[in-house]
N, CA, C and O atoms as CSV, one atom per row, in Angstrom:
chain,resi,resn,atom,element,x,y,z
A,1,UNK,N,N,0.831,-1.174,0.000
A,1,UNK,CA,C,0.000,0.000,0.000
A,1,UNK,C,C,0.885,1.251,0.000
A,1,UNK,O,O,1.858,1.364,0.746
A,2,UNK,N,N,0.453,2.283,-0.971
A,2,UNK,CA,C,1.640,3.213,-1.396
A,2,UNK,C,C,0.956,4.282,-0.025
A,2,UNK,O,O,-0.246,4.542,-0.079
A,3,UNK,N,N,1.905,4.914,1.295
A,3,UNK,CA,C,1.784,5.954,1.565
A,3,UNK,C,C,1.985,7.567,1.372
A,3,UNK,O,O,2.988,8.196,1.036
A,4,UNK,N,N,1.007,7.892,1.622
A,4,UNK,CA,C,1.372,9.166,1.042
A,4,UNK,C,C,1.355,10.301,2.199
A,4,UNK,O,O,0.825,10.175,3.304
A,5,UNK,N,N,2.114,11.546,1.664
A,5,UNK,CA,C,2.124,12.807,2.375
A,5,UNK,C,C,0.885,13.736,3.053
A,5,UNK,O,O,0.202,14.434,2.303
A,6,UNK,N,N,0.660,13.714,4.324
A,6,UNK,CA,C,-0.366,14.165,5.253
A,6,UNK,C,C,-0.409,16.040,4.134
A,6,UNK,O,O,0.613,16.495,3.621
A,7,UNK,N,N,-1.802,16.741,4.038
A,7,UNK,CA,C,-1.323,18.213,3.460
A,7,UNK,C,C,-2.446,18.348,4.716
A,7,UNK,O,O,-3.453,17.677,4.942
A,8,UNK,N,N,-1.811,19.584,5.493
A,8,UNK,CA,C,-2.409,20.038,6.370
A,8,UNK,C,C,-2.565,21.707,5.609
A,8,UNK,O,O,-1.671,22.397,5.120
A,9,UNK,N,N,-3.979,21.985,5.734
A,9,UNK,CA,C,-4.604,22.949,5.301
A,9,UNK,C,C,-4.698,24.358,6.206
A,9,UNK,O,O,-4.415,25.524,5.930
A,10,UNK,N,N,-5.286,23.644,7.552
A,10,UNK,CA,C,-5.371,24.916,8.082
A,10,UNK,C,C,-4.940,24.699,9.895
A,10,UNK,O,O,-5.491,23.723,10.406
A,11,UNK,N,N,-4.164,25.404,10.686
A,11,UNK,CA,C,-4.339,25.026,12.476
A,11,UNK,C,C,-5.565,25.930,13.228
A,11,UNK,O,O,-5.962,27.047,12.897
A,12,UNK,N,N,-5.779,25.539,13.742
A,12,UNK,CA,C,-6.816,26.755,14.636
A,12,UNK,C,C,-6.333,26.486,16.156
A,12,UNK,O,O,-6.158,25.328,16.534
A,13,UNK,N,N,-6.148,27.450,16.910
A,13,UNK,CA,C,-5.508,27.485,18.237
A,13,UNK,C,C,-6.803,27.555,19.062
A,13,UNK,O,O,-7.815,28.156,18.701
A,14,UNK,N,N,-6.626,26.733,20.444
A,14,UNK,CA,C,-7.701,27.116,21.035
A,14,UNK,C,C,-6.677,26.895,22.937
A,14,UNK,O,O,-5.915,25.974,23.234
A,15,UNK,N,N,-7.021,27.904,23.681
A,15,UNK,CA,C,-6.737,28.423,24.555
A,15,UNK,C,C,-6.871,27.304,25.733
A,15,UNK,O,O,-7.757,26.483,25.494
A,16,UNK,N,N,-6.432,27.180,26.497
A,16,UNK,CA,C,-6.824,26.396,27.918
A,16,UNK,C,C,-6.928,27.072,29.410
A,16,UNK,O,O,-7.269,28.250,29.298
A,17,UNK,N,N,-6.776,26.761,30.476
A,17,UNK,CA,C,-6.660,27.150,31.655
A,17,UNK,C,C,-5.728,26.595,32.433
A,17,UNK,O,O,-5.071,27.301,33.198
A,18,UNK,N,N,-5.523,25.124,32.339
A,18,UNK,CA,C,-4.333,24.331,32.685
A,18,UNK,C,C,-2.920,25.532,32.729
A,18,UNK,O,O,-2.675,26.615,32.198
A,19,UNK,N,N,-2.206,24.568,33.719
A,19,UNK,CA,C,-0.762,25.270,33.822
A,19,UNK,C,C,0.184,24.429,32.567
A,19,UNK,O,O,1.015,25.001,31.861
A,20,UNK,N,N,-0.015,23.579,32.519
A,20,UNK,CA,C,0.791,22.646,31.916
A,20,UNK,C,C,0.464,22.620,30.650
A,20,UNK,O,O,1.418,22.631,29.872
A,21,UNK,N,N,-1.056,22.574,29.997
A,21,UNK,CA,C,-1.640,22.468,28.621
A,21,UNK,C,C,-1.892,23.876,28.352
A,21,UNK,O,O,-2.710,24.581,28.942
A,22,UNK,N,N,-0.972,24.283,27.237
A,22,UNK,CA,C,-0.735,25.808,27.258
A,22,UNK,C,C,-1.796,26.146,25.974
A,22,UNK,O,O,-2.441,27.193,26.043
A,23,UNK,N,N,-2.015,25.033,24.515
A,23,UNK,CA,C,-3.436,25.207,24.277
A,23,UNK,C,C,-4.040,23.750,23.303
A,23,UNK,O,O,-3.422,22.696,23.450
A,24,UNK,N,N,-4.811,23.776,22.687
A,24,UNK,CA,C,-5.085,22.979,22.256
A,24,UNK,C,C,-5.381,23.262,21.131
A,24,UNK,O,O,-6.025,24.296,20.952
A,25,UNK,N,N,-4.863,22.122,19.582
A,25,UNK,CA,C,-5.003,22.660,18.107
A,25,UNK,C,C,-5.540,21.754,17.657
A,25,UNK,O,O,-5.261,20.565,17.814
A,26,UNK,N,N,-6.700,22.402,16.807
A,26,UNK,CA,C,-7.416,21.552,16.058
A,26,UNK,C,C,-6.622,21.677,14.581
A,26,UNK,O,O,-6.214,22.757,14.153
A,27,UNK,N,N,-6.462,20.346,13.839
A,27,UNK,CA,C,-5.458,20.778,12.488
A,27,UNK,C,C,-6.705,20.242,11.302
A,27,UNK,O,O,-7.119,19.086,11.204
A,28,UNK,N,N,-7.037,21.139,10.670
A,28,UNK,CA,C,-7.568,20.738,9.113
A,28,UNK,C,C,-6.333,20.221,8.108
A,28,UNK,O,O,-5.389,20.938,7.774
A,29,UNK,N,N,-6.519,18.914,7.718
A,29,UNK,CA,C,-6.388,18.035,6.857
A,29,UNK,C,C,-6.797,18.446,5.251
A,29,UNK,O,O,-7.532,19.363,4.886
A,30,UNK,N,N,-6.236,17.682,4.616
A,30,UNK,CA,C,-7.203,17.718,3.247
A,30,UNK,C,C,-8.048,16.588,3.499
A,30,UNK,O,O,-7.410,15.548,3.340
A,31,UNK,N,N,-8.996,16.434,3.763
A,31,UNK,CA,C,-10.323,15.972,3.628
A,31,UNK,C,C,-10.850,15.074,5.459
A,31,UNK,O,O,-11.576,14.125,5.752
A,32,UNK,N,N,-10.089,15.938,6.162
A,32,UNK,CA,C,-10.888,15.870,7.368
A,32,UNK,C,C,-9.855,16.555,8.309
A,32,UNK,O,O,-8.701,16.916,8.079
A,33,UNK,N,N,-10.761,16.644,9.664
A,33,UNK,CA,C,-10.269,17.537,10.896
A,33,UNK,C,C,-9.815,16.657,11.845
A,33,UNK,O,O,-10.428,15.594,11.745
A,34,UNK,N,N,-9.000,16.651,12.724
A,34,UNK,CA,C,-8.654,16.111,13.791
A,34,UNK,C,C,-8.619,17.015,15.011
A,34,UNK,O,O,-7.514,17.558,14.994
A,35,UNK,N,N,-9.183,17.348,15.860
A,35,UNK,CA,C,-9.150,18.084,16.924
A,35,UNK,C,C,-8.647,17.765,18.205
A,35,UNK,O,O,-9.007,16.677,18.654
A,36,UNK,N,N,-7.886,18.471,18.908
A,36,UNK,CA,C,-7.232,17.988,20.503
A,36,UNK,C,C,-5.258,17.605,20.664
A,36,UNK,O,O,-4.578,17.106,21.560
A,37,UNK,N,N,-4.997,18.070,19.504
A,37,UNK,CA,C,-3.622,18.250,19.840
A,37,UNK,C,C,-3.081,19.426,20.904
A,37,UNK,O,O,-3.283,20.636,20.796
A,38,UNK,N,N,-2.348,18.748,21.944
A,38,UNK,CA,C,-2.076,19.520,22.783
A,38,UNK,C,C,-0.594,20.210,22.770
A,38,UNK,O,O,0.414,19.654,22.334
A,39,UNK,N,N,-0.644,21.429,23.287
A,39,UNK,CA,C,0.780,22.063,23.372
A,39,UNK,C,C,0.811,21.850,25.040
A,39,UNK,O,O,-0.162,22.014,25.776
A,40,UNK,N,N,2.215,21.429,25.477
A,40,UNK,CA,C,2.435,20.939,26.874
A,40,UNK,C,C,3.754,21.566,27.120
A,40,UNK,O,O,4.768,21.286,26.480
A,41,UNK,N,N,3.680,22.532,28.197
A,41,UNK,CA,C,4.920,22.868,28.624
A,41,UNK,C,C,5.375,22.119,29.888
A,41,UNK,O,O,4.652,21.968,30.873
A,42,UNK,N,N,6.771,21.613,29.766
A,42,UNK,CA,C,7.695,20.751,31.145
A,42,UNK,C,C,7.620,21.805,32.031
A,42,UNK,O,O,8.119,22.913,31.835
A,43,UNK,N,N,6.902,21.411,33.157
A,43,UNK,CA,C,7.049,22.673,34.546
A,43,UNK,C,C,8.264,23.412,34.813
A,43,UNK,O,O,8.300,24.622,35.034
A,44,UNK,N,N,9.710,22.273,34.769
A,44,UNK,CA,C,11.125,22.815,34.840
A,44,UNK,C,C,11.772,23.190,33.714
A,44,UNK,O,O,12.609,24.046,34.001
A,45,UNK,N,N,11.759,22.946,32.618
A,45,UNK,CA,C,12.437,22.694,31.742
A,45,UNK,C,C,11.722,24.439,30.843
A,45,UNK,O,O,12.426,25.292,30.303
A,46,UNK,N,N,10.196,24.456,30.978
A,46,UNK,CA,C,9.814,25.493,30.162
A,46,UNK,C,C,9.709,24.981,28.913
A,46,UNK,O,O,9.317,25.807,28.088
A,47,UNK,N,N,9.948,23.794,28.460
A,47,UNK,CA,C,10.451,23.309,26.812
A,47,UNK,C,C,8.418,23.047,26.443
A,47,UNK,O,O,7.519,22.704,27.210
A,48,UNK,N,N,8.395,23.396,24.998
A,48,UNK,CA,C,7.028,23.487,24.756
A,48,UNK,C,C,7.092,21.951,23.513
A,48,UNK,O,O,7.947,22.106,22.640
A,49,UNK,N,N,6.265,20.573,23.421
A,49,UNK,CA,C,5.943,20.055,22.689
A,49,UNK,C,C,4.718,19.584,22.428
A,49,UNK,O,O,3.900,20.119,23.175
A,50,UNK,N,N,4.278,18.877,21.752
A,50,UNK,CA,C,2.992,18.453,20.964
A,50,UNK,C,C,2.738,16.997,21.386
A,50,UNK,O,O,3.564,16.124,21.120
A,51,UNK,N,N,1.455,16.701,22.123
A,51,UNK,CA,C,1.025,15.680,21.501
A,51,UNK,C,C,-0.083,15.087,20.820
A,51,UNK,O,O,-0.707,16.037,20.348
A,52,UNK,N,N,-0.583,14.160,20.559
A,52,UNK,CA,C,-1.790,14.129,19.507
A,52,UNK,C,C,-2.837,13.746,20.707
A,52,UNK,O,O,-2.602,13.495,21.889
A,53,UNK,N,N,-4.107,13.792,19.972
A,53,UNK,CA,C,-5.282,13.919,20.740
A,53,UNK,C,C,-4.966,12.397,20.869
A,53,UNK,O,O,-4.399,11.611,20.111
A,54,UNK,N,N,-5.749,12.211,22.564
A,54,UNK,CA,C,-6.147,10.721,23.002
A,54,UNK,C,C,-7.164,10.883,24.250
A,54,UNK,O,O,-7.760,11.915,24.558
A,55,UNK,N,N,-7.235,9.428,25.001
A,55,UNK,CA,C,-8.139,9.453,25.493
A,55,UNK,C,C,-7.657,8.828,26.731
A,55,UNK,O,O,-6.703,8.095,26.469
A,56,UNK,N,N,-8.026,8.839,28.302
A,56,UNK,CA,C,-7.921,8.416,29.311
A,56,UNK,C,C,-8.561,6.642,29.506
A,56,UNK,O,O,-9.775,6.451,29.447
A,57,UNK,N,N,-7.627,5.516,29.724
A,57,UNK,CA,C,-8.239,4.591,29.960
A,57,UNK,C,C,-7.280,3.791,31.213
A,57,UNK,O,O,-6.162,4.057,31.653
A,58,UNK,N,N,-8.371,2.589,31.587
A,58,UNK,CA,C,-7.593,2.146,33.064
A,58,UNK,C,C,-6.442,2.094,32.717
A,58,UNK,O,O,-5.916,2.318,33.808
A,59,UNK,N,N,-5.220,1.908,31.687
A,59,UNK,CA,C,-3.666,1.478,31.591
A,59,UNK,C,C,-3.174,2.738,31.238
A,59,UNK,O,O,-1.980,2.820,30.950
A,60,UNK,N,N,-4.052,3.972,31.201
A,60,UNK,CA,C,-3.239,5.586,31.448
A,60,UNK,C,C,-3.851,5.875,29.836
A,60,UNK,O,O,-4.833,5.355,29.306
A,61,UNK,N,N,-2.573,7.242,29.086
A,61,UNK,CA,C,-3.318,7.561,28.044
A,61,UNK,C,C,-3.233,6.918,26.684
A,61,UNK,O,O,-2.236,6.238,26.440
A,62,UNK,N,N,-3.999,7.035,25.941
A,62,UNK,CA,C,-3.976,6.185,25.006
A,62,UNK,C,C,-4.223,7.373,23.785
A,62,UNK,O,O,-4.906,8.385,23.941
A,63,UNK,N,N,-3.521,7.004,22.580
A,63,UNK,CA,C,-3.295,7.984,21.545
A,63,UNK,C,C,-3.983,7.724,20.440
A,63,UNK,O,O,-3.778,6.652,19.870
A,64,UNK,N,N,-5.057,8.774,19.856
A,64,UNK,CA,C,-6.297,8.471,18.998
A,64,UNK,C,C,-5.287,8.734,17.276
A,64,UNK,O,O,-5.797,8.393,16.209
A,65,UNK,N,N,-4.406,9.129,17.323
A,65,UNK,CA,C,-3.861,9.345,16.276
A,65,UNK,C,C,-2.169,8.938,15.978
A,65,UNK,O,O,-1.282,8.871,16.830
A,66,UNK,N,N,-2.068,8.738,14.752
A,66,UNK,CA,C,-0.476,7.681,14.130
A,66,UNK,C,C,-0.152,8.155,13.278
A,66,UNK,O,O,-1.220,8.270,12.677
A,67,UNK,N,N,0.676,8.639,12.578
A,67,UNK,CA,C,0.976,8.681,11.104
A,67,UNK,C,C,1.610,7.649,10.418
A,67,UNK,O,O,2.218,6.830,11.107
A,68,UNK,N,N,1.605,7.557,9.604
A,68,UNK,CA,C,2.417,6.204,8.727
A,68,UNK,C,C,3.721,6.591,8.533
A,68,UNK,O,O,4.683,5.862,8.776
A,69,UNK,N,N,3.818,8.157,7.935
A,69,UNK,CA,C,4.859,8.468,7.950
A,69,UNK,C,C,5.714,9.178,8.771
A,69,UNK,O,O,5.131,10.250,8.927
A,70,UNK,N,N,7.108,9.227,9.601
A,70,UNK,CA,C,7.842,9.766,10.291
A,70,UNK,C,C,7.883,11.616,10.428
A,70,UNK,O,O,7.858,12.407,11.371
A,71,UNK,N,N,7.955,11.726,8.982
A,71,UNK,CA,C,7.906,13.425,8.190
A,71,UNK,C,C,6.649,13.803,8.552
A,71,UNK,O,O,6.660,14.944,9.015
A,72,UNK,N,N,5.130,13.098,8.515
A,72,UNK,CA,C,4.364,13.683,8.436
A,72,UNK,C,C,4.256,14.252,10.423
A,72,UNK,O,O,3.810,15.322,10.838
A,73,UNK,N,N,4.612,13.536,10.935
A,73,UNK,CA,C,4.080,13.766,12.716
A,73,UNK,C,C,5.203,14.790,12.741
A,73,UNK,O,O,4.834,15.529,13.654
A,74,UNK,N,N,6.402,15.299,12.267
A,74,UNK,CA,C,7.497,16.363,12.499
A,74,UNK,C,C,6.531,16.997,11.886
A,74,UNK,O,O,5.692,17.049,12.785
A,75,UNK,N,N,5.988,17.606,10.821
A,75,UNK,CA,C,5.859,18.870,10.178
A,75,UNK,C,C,4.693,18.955,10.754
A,75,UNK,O,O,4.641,20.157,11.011
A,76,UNK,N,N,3.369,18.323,11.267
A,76,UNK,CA,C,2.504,18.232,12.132
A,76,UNK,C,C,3.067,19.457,13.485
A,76,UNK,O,O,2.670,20.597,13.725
A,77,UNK,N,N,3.940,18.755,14.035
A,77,UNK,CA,C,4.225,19.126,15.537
A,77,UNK,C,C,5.206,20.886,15.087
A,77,UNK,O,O,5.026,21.900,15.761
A,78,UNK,N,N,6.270,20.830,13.730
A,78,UNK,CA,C,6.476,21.765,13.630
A,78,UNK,C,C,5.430,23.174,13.423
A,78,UNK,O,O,5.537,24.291,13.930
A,79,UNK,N,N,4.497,22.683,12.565
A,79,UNK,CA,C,2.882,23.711,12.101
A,79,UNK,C,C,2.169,23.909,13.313
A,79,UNK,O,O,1.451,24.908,13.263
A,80,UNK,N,N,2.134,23.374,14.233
A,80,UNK,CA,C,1.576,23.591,15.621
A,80,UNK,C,C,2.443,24.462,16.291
A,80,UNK,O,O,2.138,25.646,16.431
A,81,UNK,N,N,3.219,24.121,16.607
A,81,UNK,CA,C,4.154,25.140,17.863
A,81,UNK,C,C,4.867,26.204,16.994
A,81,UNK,O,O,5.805,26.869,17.433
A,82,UNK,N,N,4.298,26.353,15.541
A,82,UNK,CA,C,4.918,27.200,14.700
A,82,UNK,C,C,3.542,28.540,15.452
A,82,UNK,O,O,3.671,29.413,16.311
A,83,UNK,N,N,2.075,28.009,14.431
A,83,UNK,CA,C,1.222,28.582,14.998
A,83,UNK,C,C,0.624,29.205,16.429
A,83,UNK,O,O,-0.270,30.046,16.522
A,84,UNK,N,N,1.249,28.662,17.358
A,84,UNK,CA,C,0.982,28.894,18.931
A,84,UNK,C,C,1.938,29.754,19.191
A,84,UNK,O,O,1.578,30.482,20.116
A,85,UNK,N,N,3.354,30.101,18.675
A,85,UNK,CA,C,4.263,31.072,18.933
A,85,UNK,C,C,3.850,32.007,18.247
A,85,UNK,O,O,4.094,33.091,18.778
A,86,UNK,N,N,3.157,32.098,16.981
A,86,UNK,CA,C,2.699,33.633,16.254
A,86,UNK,C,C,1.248,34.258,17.181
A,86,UNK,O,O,0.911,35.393,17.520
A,87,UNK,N,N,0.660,32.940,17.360
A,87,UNK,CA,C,-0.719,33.725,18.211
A,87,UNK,C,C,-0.035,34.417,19.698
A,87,UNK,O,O,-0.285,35.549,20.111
A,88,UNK,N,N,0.785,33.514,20.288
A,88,UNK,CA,C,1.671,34.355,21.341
A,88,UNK,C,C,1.629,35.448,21.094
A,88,UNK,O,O,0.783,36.273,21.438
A,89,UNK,N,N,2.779,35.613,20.305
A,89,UNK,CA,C,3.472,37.019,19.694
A,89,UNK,C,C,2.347,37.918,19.541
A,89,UNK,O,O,2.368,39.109,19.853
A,90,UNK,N,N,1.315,37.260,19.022
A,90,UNK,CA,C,0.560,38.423,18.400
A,90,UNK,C,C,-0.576,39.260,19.613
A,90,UNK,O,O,-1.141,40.338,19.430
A,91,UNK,N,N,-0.664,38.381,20.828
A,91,UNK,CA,C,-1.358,38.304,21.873
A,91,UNK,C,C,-0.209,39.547,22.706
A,91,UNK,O,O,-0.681,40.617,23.089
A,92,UNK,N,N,0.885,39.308,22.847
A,92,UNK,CA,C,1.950,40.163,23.731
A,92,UNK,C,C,1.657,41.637,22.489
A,92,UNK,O,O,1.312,42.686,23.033
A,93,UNK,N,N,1.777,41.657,21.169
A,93,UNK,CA,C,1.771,42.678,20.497
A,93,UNK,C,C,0.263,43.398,21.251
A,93,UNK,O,O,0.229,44.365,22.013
A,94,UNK,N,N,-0.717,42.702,20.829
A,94,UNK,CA,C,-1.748,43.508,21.653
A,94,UNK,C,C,-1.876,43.702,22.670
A,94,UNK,O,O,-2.594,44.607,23.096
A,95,UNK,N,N,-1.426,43.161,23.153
A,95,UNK,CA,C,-1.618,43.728,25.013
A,95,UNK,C,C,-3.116,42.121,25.632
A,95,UNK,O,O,-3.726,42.127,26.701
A,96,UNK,N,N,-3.205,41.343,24.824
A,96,UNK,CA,C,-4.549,40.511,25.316
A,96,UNK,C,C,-3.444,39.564,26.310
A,96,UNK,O,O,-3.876,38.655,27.019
């Protein structure tokens, strides 16, 4: 089965309250949405990464999403914390 390249269309940022889950991105696909990728900052470290939406079960969390390809979950996680640093920026520019 030939895999092919994820085209992500559009991110939309959405805000949290958590200390730790700094927000949550829904990513448009070409021909569907996936919603609940989280941006997670390390309490000590300050370091900001991505993970994909999942769900809480008795053996802890469990991950609703995979890529086939290696490239596609990097440029995923890069388009996310790309987008969450411009809404930053753009949030400190205004004063919100």
């Amino acid at each position: 089965m030939e895999k092919r390249k994820l085209k992500i269309l559009e991110i939309q940022m959405v805000k949290t309250s958590s200390l730790n889950v700094k927000a949550r991105a829904d990513v448009h696909f070409e021909g569907f949405t996936l919603k609940g990728f989280k941006i997670i900052q390390e309490p000590e470290s300050k370091r900001e990464y991505v993970t994909p939406p999942s769900y809480q079960s008795s053996q802890g969390w469990r991950t609703l999403f995979k890529t086939d390809l290696p490239e596609d979950w990097e440029e995923i996680q890069r388009r996310i914390l790309g987008e969450f640093n411009k809404k930053q920026m753009e949030e400190a520019i205004d004063g919100n």
